[in-house]
PDB file of N, CA, C and O in Angstrom, chain B, residues numbered from 101:
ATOM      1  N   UNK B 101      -4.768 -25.787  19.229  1.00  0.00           N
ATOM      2  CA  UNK B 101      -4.911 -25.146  17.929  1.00  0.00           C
ATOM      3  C   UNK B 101      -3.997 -25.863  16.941  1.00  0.00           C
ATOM      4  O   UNK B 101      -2.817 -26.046  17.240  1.00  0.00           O
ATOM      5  N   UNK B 102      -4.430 -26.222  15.927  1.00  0.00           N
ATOM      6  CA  UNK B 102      -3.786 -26.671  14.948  1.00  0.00           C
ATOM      7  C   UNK B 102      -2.963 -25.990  14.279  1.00  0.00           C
ATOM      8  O   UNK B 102      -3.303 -24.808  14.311  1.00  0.00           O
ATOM      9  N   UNK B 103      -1.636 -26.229  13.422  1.00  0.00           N
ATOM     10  CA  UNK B 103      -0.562 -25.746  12.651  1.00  0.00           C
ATOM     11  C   UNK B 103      -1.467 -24.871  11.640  1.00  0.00           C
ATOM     12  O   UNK B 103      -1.318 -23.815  12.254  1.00  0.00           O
ATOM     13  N   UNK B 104      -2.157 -24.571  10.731  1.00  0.00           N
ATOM     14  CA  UNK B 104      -2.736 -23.992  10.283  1.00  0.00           C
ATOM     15  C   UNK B 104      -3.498 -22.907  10.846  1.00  0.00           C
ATOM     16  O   UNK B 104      -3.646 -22.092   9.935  1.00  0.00           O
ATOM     17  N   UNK B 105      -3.958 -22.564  11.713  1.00  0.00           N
ATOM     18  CA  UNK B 105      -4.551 -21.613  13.023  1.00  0.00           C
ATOM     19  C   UNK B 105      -3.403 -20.777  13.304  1.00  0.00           C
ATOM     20  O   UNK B 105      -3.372 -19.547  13.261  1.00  0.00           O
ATOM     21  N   UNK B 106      -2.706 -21.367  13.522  1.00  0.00           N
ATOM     22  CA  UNK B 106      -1.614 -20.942  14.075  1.00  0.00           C
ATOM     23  C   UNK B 106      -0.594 -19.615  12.891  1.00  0.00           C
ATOM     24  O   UNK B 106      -0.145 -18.484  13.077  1.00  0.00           O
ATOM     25  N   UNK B 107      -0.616 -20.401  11.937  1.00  0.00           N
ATOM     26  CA  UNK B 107      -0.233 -20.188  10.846  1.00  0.00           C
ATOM     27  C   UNK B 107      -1.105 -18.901  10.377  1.00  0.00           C
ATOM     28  O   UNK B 107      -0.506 -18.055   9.715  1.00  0.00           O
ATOM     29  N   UNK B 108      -2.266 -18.724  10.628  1.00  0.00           N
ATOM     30  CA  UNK B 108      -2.938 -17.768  10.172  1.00  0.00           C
ATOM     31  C   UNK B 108      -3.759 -16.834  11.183  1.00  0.00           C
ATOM     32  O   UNK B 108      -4.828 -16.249  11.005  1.00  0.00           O
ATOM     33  N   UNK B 109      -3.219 -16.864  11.901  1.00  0.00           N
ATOM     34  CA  UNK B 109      -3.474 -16.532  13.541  1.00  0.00           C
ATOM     35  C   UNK B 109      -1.756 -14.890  13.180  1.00  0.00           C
ATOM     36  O   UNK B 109      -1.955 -13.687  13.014  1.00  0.00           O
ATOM     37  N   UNK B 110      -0.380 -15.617  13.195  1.00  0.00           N
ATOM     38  CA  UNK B 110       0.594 -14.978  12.713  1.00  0.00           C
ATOM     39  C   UNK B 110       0.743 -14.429  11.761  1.00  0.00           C
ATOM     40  O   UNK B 110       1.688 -13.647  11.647  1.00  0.00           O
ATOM     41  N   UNK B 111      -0.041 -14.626  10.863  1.00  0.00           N
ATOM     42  CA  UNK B 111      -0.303 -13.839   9.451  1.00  0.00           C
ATOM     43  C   UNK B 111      -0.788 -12.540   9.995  1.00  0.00           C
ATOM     44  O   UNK B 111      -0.006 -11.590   9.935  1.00  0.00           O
ATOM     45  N   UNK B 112      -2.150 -12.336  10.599  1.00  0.00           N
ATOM     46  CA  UNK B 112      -2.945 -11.019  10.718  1.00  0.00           C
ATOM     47  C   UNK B 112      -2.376 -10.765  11.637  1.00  0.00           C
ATOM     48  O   UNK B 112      -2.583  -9.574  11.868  1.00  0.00           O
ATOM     49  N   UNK B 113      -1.651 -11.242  12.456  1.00  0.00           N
ATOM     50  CA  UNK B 113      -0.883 -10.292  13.583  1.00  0.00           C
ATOM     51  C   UNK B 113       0.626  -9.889  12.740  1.00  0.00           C
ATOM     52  O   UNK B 113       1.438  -9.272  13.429  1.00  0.00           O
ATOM     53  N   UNK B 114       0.869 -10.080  11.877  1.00  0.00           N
ATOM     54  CA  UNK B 114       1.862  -9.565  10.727  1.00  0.00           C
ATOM     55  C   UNK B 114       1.344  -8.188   9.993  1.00  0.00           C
ATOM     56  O   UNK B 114       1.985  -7.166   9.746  1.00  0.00           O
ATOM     57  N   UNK B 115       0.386  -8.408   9.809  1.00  0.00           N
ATOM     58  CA  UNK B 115      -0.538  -7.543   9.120  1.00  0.00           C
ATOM     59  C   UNK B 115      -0.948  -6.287   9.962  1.00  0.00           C
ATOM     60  O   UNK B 115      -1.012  -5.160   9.473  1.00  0.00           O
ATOM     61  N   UNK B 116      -1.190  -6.550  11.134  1.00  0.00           N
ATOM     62  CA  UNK B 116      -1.668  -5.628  11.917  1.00  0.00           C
ATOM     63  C   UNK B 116      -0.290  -4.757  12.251  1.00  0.00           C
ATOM     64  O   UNK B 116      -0.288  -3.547  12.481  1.00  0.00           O
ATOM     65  N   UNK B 117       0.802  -5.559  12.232  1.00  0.00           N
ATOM     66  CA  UNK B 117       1.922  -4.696  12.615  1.00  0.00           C
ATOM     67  C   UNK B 117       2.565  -3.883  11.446  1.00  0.00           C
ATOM     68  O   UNK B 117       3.263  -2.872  11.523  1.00  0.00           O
ATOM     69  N   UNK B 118       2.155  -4.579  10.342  1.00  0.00           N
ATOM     70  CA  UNK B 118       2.618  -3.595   8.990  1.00  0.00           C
ATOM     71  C   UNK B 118       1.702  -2.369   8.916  1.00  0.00           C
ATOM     72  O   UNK B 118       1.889  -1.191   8.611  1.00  0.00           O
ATOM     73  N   UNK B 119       0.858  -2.939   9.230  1.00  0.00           N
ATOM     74  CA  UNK B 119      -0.732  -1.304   9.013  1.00  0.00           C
ATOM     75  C   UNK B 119      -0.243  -0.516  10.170  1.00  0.00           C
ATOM     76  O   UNK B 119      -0.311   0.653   9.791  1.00  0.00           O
ATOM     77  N   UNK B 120       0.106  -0.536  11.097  1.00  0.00           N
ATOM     78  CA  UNK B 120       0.669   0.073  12.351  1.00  0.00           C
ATOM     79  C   UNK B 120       1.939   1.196  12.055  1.00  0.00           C
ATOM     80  O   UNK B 120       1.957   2.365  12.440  1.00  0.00           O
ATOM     81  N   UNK B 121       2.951   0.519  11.288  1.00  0.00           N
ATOM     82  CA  UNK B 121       4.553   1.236  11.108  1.00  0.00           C
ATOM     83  C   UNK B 121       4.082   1.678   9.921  1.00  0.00           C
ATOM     84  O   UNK B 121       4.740   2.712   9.806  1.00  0.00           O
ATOM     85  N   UNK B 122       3.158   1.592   8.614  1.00  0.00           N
ATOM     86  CA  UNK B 122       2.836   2.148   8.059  1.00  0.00           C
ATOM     87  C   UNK B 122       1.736   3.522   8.236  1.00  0.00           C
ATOM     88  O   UNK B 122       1.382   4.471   7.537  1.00  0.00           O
ATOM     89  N   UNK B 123       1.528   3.138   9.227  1.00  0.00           N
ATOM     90  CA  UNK B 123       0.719   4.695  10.155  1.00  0.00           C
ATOM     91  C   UNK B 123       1.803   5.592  10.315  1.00  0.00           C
ATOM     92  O   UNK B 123       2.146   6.713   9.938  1.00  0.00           O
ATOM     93  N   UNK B 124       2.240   4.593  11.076  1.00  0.00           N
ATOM     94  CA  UNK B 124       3.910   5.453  11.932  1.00  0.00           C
ATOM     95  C   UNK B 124       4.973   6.091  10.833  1.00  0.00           C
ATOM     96  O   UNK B 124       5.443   7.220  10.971  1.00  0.00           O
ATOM     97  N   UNK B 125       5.175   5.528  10.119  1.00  0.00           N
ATOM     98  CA  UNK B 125       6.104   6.201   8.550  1.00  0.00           C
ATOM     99  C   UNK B 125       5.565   7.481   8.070  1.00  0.00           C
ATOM    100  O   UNK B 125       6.247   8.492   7.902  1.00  0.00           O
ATOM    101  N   UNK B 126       3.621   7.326   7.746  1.00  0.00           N
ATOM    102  CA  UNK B 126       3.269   8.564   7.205  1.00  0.00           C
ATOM    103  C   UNK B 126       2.984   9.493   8.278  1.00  0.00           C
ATOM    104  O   UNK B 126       2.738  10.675   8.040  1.00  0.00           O
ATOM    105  N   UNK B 127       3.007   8.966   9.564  1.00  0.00           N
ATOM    106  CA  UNK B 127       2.662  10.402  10.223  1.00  0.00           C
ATOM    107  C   UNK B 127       3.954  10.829  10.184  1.00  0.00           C
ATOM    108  O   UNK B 127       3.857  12.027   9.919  1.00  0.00           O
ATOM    109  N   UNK B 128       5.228  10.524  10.303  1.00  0.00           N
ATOM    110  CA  UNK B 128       6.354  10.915  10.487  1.00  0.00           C
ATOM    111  C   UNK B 128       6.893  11.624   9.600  1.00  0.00           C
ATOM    112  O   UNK B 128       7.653  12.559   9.853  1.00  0.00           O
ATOM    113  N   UNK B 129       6.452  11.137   8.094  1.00  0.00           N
ATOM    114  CA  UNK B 129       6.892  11.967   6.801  1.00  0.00           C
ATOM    115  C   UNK B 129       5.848  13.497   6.412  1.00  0.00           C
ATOM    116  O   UNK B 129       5.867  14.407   5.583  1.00  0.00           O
ATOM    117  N   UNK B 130       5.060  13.096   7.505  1.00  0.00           N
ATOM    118  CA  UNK B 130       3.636  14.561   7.460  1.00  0.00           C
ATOM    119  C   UNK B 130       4.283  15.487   8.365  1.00  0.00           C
ATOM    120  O   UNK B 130       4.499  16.665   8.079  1.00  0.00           O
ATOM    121  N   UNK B 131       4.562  14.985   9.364  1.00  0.00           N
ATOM    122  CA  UNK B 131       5.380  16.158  10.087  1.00  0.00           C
ATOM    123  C   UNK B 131       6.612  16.593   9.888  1.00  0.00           C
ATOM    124  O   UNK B 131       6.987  17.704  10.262  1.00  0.00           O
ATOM    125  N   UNK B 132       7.417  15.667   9.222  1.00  0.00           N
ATOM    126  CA  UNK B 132       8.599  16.417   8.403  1.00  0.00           C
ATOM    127  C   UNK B 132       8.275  17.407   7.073  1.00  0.00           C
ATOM    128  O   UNK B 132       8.762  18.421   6.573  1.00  0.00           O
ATOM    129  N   UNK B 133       7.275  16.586   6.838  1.00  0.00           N
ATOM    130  CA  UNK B 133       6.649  18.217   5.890  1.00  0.00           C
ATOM    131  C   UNK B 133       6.238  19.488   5.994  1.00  0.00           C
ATOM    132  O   UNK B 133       6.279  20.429   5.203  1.00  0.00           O
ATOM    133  N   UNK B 134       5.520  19.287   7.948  1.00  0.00           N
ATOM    134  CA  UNK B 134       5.141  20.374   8.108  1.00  0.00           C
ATOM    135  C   UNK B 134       6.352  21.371   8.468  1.00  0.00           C
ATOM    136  O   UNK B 134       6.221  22.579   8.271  1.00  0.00           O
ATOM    137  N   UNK B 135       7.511  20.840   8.990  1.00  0.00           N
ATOM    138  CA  UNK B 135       8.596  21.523   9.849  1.00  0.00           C
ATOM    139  C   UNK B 135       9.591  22.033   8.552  1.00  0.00           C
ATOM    140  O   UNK B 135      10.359  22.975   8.748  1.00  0.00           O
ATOM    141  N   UNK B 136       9.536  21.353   7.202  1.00  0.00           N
ATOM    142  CA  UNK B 136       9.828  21.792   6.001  1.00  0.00           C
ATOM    143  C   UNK B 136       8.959  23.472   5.600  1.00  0.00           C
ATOM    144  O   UNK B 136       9.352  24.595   5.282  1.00  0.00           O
ATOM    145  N   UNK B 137       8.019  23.014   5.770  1.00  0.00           N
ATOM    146  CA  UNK B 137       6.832  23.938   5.332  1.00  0.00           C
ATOM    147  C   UNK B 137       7.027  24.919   5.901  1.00  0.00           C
ATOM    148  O   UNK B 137       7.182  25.945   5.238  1.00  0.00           O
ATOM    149  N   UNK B 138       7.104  24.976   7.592  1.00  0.00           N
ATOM    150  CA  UNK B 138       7.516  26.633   8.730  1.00  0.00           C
ATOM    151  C   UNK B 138       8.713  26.390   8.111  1.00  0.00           C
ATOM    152  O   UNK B 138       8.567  26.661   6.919  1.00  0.00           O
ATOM    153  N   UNK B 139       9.855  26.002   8.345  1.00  0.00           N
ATOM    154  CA  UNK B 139      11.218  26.332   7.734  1.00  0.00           C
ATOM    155  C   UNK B 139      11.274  27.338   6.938  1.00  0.00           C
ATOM    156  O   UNK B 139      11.856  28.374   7.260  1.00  0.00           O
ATOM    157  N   UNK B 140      10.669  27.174   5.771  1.00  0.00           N
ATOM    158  CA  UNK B 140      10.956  27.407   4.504  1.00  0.00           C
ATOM    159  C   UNK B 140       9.662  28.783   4.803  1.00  0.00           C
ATOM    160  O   UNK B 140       9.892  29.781   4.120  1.00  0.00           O
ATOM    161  N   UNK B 141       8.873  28.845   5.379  1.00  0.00           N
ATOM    162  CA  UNK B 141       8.050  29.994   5.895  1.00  0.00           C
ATOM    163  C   UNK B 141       9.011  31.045   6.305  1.00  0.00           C
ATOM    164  O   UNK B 141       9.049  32.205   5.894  1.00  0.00           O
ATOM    165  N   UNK B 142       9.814  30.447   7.214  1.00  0.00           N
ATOM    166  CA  UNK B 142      10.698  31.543   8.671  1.00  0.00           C
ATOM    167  C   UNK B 142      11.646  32.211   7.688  1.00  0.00           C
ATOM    168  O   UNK B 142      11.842  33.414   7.859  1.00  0.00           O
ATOM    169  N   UNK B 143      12.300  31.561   6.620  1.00  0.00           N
ATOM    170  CA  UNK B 143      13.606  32.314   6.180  1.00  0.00           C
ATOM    171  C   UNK B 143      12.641  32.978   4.791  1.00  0.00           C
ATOM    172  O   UNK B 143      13.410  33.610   4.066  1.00  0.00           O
ATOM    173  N   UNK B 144      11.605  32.992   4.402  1.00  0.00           N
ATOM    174  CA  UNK B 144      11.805  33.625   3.159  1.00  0.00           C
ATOM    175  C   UNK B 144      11.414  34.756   3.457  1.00  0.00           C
ATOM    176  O   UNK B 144      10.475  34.753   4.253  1.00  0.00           O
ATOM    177  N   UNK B 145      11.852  35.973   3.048  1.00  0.00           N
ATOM    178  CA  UNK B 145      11.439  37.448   3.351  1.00  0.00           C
ATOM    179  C   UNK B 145      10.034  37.320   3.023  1.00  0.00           C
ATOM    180  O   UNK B 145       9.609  36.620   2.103  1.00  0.00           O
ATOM    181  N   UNK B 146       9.383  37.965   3.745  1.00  0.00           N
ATOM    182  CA  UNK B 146       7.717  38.536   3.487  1.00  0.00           C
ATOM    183  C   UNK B 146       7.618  40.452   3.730  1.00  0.00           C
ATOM    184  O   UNK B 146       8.418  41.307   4.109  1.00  0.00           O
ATOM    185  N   UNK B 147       6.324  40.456   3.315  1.00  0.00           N
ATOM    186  CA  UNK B 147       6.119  41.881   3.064  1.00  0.00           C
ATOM    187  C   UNK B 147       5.267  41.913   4.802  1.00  0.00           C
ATOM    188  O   UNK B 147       4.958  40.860   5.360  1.00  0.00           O
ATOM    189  N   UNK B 148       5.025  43.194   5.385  1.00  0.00           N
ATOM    190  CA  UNK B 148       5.087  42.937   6.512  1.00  0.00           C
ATOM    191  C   UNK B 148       3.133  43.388   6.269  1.00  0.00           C
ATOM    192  O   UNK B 148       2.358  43.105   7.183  1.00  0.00           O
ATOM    193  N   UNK B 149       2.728  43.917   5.266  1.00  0.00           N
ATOM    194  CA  UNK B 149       1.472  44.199   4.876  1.00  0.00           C
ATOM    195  C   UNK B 149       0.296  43.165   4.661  1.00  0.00           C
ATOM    196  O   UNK B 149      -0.816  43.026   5.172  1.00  0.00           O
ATOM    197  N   UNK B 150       1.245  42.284   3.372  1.00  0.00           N
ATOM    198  CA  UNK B 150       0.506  41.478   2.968  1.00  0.00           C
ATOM    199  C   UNK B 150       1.044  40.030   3.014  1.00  0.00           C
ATOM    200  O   UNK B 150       0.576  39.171   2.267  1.00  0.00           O
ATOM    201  N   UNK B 151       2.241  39.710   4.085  1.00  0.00           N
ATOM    202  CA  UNK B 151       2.336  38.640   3.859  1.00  0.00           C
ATOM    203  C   UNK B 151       3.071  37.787   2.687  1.00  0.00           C
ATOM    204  O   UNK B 151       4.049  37.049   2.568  1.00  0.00           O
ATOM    205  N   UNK B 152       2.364  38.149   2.151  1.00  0.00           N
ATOM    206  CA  UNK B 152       3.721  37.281   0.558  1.00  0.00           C
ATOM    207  C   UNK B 152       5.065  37.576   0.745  1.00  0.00           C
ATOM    208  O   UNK B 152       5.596  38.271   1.611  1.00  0.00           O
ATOM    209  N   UNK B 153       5.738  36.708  -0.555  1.00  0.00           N
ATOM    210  CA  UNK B 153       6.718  36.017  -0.196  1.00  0.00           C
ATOM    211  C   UNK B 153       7.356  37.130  -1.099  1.00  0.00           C
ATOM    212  O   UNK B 153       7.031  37.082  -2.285  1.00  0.00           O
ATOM    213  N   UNK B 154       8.146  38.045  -0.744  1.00  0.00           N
ATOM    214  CA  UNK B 154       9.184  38.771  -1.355  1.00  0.00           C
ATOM    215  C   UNK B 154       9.902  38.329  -2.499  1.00  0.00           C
ATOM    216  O   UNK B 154      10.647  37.359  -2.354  1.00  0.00           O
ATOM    217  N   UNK B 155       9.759  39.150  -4.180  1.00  0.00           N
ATOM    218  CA  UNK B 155      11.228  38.435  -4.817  1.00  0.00           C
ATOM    219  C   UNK B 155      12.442  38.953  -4.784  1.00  0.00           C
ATOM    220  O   UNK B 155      12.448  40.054  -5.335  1.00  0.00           O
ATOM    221  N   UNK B 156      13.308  38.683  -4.441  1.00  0.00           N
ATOM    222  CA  UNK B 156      14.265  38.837  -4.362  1.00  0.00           C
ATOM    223  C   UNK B 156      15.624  38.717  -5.012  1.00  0.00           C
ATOM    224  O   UNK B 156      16.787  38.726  -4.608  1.00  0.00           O
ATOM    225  N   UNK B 157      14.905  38.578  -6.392  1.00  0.00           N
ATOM    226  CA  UNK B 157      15.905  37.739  -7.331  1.00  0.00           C
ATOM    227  C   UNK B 157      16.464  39.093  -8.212  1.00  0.00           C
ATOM    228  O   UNK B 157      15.932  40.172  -8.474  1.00  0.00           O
ATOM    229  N   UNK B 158      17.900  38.462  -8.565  1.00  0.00           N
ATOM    230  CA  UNK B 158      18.937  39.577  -9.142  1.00  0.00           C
ATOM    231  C   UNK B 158      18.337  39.916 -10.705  1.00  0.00           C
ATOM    232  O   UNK B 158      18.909  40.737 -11.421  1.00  0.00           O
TER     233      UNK B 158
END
């Protein structure tokens, strides 16, 4: 294989590994959203009827 083949042979296998950790980043920042999301579910008071989010403000 020639220097050029080669050359562009390492390119899309560059590519393939950026599209890959860029999978891997957003699934990772989706599930920190979701564990944000129950978090922030678990501590806020709710009504035990309907569910909503209690105000609680002074």
């Amino acid at each position: 294989m020639e220097a050029t083949g080669i050359k562009q042979e390492l390119y899309f296998v560059g590519l393939k590994v950026a599209r890959d950790t860029e999978r891997a980043v957003l699934s990772a920042v989706a599930a920190g959203l979701e564990n944000i999301k129950q978090i922030t579910q678990a501590a806020s008071p709710t009504t035990a009827s309907t569910g909503k989010q209690v105000d609680i403000s002074v």
